[in-house]
Structure formats: structure tokens, C-alpha cells
C-alpha positions as CSV (number, residue, x, y, z in Angstrom):
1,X,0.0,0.0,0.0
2,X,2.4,2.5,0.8
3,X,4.9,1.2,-2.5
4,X,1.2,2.0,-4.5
5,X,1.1,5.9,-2.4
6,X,4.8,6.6,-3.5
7,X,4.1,5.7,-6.9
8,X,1.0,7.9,-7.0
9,X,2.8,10.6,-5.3
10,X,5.6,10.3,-8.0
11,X,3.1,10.6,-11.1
12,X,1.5,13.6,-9.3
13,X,4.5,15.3,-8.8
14,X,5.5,14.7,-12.6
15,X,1.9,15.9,-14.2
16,X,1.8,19.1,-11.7
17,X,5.2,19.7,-13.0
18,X,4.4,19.5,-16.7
19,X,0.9,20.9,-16.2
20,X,3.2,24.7,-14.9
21,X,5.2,24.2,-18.0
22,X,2.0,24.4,-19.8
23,X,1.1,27.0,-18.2
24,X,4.4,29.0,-17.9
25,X,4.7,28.6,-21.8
26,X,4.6,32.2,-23.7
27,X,2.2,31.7,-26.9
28,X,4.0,32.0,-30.5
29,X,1.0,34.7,-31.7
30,X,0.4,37.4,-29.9
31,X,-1.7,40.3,-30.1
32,X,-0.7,43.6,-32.3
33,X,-0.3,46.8,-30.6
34,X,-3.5,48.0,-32.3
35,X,-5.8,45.7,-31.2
36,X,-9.0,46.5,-29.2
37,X,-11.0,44.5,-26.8
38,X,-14.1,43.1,-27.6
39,X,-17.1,44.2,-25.8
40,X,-18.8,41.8,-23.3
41,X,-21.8,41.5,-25.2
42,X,-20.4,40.8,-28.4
43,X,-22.6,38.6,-30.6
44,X,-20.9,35.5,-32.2
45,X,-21.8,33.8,-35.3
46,X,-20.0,30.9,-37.6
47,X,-20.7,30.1,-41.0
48,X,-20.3,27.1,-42.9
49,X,-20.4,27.8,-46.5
50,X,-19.2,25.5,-49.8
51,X,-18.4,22.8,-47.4
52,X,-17.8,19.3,-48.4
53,X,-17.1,16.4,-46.3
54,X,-16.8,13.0,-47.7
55,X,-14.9,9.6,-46.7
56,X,-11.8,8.1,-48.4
57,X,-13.0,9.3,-51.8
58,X,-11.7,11.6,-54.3
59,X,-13.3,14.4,-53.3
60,X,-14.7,14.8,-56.9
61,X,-18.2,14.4,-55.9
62,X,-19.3,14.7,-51.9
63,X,-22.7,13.4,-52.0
64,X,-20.9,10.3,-53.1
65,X,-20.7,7.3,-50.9
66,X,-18.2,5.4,-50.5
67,X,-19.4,1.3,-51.3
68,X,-18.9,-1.0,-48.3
């Protein structure tokens, strides 16, 4: 039991440590000088358009399906 608490201890200790590095990492992109906040209430919106999805096909045709 207490071989199985030292072990457990020992991975804890490792994925804290790796979990700061994460967190301690500075991002490649950063923000321009020039940019503004966006307000709070800022409405989001995504759009899909001329999207094709399709399995192990060409990709010539995406209503086509692919025979199983």
C-alpha cells in the first residue's frame, strides 16, 4: 500500500510539473499593438459555407458514398 502511495505521489509530482510548463509557456502569436477589446456582449456567429465532407474518396463528388 504505501509502494502504490509513493508511486502515485511520484506521477503527481510529474503531471503538476508538466501541467506549470504548460502554463508557464509564452504563446507564439500574440496580439498587435493595435488591437481593441471586444465588448462583453459581443454577438458570435459561424458560417459554414461551400463545405464538403466526404470519406476516403476523391473528393470529386461529396454526396458520393463510399461502397462498403
Amino acid at each position: 500500500m504505501m509502494a502504490n502511495l509513493s508511486n502515485n505521489w511520484a506521477n503527481g509530482l510529474a503531471s503538476a510539473k508538466r501541467v506549470n510548463e504548460i502554463f508557464n509557456t509564452v504563446p507564439e502569436v500574440q496580439d498587435g499593438p493595435d488591437v481593441s477589446a471586444l465588448p462583453v456582449n459581443a454577438a458570435g456567429r459561424v458560417v459554414f459555407e461551400n463545405v464538403n465532407f466526404h470519406y476516403n474518396g476523391n473528393g470529386t463528388n461529396p454526396s458520393s458514398r463510399p461502397s462498403t
